[in-house]
C-alpha distance (Angstrom), angle and dihedral (degrees) to the residues before:
residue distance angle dihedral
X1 . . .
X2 3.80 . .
X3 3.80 86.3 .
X4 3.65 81.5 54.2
X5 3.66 101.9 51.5
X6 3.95 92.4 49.1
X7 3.01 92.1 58.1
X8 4.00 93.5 53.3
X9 3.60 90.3 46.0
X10 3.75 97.9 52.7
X11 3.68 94.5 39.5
X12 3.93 88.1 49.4
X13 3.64 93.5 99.4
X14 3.44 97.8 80.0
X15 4.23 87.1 -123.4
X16 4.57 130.3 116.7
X17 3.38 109.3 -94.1
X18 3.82 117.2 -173.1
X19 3.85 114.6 -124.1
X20 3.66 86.3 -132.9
X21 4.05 82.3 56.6
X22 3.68 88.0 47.6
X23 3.94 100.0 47.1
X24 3.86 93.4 52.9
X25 3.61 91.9 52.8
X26 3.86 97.1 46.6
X27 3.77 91.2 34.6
X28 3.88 96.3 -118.3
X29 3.33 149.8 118.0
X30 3.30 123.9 -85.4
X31 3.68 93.5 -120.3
X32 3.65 90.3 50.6
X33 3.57 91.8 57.7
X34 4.07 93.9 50.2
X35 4.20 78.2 52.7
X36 3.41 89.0 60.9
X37 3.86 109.0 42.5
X38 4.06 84.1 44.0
X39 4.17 85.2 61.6
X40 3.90 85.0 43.9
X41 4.00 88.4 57.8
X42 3.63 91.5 45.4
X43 3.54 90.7 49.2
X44 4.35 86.3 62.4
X45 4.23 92.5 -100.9
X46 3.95 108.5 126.0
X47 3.58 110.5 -129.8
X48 3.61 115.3 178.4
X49 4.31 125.9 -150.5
X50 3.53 108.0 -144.3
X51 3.62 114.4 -155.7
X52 3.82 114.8 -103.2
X53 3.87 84.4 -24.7
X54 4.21 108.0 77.0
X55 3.39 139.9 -126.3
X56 4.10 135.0 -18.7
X57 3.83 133.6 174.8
X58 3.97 107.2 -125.8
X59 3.63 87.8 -147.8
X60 3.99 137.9 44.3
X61 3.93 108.8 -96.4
X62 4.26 125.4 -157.4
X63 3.60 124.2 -174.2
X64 3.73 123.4 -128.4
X65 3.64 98.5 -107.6
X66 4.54 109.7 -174.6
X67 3.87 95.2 -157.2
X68 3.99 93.4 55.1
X69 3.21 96.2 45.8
X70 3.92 106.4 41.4
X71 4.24 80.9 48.8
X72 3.71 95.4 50.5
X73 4.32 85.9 48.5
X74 4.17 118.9 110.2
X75 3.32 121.1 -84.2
X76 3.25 91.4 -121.0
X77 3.77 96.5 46.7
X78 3.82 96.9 48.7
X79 3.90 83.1 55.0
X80 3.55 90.9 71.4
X81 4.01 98.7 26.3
X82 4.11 106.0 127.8
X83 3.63 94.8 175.3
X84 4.02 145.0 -11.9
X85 3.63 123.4 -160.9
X86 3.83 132.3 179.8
X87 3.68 121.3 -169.6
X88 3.47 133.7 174.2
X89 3.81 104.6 -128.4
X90 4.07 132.6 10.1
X91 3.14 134.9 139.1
X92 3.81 111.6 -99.7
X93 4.10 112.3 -20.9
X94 3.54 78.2 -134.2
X95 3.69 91.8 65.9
X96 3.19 98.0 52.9
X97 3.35 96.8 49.5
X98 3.75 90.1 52.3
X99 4.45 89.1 47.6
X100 3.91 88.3 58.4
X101 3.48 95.3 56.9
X102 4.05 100.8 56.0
X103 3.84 89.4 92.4
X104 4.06 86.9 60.9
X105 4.00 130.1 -73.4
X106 3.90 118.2 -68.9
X107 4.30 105.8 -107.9
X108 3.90 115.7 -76.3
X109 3.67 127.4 -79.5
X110 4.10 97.0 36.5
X111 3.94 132.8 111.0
X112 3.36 132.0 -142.4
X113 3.61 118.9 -164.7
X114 4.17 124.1 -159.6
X115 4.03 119.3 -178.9
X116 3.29 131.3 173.4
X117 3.88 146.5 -166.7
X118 3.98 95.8 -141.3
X119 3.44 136.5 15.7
X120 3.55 120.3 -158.1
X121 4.24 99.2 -167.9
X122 4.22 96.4 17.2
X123 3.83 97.7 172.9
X124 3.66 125.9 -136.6
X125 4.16 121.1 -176.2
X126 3.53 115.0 -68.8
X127 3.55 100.9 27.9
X128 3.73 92.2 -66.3
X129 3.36 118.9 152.8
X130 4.02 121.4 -120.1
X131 3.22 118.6 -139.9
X132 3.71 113.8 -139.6
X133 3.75 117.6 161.9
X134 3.93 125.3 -177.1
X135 3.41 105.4 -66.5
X136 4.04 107.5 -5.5
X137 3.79 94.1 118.6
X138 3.74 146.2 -32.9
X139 4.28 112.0 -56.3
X140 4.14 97.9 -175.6
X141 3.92 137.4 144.8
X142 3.37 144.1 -162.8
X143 3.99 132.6 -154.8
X144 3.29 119.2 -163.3
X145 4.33 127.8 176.3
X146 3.72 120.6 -140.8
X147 3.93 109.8 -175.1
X148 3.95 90.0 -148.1
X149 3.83 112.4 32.5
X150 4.49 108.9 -111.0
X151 3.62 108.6 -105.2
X152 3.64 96.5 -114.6
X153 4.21 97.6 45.5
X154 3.66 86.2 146.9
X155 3.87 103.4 68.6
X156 3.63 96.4 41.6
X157 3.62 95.5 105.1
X158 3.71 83.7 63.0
X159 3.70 93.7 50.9
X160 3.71 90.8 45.2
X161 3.68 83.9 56.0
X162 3.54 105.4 48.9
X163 3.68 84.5 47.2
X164 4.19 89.2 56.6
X165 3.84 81.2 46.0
X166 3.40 103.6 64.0
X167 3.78 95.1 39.8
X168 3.70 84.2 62.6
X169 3.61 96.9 47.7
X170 4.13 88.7 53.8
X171 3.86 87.3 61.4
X172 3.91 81.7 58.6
X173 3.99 101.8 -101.5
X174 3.96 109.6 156.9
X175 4.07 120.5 -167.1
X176 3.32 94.8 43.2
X177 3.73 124.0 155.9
X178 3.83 143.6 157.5
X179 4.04 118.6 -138.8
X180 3.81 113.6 -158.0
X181 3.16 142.1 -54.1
X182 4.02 94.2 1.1
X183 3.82 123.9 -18.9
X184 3.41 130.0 112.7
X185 3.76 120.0 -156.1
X186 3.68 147.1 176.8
X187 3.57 121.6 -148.4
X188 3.27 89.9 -15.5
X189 4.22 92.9 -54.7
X190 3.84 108.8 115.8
X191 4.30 108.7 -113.8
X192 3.84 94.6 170.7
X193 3.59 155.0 -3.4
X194 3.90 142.8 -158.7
X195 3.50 123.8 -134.2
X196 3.61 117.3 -178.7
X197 4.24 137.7 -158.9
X198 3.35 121.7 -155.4
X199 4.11 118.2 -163.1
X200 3.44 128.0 170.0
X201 4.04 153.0 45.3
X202 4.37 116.2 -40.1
X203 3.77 80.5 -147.1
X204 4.15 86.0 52.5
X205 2.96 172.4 -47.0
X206 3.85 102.1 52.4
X207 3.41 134.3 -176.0
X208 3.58 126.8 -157.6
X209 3.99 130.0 -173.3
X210 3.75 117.3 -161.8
X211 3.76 117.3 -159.3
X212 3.81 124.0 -159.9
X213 3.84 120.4 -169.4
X214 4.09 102.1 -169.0
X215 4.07 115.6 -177.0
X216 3.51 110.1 -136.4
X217 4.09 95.0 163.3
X218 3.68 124.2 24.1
X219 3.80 105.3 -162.2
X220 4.19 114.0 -160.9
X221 3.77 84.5 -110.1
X222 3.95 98.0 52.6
X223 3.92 86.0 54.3
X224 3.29 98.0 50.6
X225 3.39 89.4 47.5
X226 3.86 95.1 51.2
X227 4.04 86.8 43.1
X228 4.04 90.0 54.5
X229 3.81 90.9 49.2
X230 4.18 91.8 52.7
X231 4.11 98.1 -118.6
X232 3.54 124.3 128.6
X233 4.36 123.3 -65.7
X234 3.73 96.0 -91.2
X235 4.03 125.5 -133.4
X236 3.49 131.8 -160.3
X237 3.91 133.5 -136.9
X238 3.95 98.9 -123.0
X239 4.23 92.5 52.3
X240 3.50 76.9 65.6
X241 3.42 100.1 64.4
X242 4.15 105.7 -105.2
X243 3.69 113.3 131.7
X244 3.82 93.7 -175.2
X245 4.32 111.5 131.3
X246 3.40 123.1 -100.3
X247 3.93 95.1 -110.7
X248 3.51 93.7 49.5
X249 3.77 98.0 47.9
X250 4.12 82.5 53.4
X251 3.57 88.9 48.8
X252 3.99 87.8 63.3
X253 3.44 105.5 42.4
X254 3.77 92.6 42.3
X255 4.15 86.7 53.9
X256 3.86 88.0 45.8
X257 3.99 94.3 54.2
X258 3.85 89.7 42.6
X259 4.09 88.3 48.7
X260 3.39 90.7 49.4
X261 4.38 98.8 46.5
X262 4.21 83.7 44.3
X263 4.05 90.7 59.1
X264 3.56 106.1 24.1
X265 4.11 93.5 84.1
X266 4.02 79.0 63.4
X267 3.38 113.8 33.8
X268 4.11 106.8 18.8
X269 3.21 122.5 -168.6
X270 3.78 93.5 -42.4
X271 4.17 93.8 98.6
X272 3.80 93.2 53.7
X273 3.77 99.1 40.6
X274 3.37 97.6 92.8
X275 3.76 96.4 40.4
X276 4.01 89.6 52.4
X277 3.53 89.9 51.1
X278 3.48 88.2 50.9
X279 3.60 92.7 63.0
X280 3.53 100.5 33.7
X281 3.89 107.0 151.1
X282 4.29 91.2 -165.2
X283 3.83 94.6 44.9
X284 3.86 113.4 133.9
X285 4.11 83.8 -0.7
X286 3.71 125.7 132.6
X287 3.57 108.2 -120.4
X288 3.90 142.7 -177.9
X289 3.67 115.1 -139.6
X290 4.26 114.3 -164.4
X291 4.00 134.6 -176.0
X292 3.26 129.0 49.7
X293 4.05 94.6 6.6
X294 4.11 123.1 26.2
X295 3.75 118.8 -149.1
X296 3.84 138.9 141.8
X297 3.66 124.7 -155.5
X298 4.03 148.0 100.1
X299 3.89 115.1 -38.2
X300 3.71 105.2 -131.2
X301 3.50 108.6 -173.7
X302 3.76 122.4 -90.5
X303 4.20 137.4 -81.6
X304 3.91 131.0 -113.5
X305 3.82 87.3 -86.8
X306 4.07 91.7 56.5
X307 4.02 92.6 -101.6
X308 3.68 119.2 150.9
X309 3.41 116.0 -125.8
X310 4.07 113.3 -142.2
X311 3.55 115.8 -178.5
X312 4.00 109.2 -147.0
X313 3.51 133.6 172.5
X314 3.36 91.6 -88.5
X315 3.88 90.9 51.4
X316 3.71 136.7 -95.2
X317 3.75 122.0 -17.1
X318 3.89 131.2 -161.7
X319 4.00 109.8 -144.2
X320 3.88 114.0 -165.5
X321 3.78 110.2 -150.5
X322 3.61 92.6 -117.7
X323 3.83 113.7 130.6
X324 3.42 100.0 -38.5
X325 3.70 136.6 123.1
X326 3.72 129.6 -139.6
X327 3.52 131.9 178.1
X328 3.85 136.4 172.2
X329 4.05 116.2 -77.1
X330 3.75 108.3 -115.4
X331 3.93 86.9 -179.8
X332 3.70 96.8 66.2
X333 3.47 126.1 46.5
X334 4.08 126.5 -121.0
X335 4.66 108.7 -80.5
């Protein structure tokens, strides 16, 4: 994996390099260096061959650097910052999250942060893999301890959302819009999504750790990937037009999942209802809901607790997120 992330860094500049240029510098062969940008490709990166000429990246690439980002953090979010780590490869930033906190949760009212370059098992809902290769997007979370769980734990994956959201829209995104319980999307093309672990005690303390997977590149081979698998046609930040660096886009979404963890316990999800409904992708859709309860109907929106509302012909519904699947209605046509 060093090998690996060498390579990135030196082919980061967007230029040709030779592999006889890269060998030397790594110390290789050159056949061990065509090994390596081959596992690059297959990781979703698009690495170019240039015919008697090298080597070229066919998009921009940024390292994670810690220092910029924990500077360029909120005030109010480095207040409460207990650690930041970036690492080149885990499995899900999630995880390791989660693994840190088997000798007991860190005190209440402090964030750690994890990103990483790669993740090898990202998680998406429904045991759908994410696909997050070295330096397509931002792959963070963020635990957090409450020592009595907020009243409305179960919609604050749409709070953390609308939180991401409007961080986004600051770097001047338009069409943005988040489709229950967790995606992000941009006209209509999903950007991000929040997956969230719970650990801990109802009585208390609790810890939660909120994971955000943002796409800032989508290479041809992450698409296709993401096609193959069934999830939504991916989109990127930078095809829509924001030119703001990698570290410093992390900066603001980390700061907007911390500001949202240090005010939930107080306000829940009642101060970003109305904006999330605002934004609802599924609003005044037909939708088919699957798992452990069937219906078809209207989505209406959701409920303080982060419910959505269907309205059926039997009346109106509350879906939990749950494990359940729901898709548009092609069968019925938009009310």
């Amino acid at each position: 994996m060093i090998a690996q992330q060498h390579l990135l860094q030196m082919l980061g500049d967007g230029e040709v390099h030779s592999g006889s240029e890269l060998a030397a510098i790594l110390g290789v062969s050159r056949a061990a260096v065509w090994k390596q940008l081959s596992q690059l490709r297959a990781l979703g990166l698009e690495v170019n061959g240039e015919a008697g000429q090298g080597y070229r990246l066919g998009q921009p690439y940024e390292a994670l650097d810690r220092a910029t980002i924990q500077s360029a953090l909120s005030a109010s979010a480095g207040s409460v910052l207990h650690s930041l780590n970036t690492l080149w490869e885990c499995d899900s930033t999630n995880n390791v999250l989660l693994d840190g906190l088997r000798s007991g949760p860190l005190p209440a009212g402090i964030a750690s942060v994890c990103l990483a370059e790669l993740q090898t098992g990202g998680r998406g809902r429904r045991g759908r893999r994410w696909v997050s290769p070295p330096g397509g997007g931002v792959w963070c979370s963020v635990s957090w301890t409450w020592d009595a769980p907020p009243a409305d734990l179960s919609a604050l994956s749409l709070a953390a959302g609308a939180h991401v959201l409007r961080a986004l829209q600051k770097l001047g995104c338009e069409g943005l819009q988040v489709k229950w319980p967790n995606d992000l999307l941009a006209d209509g093309r999903k950007i991000g999504g929040i997956l969230i672990d719970v650990q801990g005690d109802l009585a208390g303390p609790i810890t939660v750790v909120v994971g955000l997977g943002l796409n800032l590149i989508v290479s041809d081979t992450t698409r296709d990937q993401v096609n193959a698998d069934g999830g939504q046609p991916p989109i990127g930040l930078y095809e829509l037009g924001v030119t703001r660096s990698r570290n410093l886009v992390a900066a603001d979404v980390v700061s907007a999942l911390v500001d949202v963890l240090q005010n939930y316990a107080g306000a829940g999800f009642s101060r970003d209802k109305d904006f999330w409904c605002a934004h609802d992708f599924l609003r005044n859709k037909p939708v088919l809901v699957s798992g452990s309860s069937a219906l078809s109907g209207v989505a209406m929106g959701v409920n303080e607790q982060g419910y959505l509302r269907v309205v059926t012909e039997h009346g109106e519904q509350l879906v939990g997120a749950g494990d359940v699947s729901l898709r548009l209605n092609p069968q019925e046509s938009v009310r």
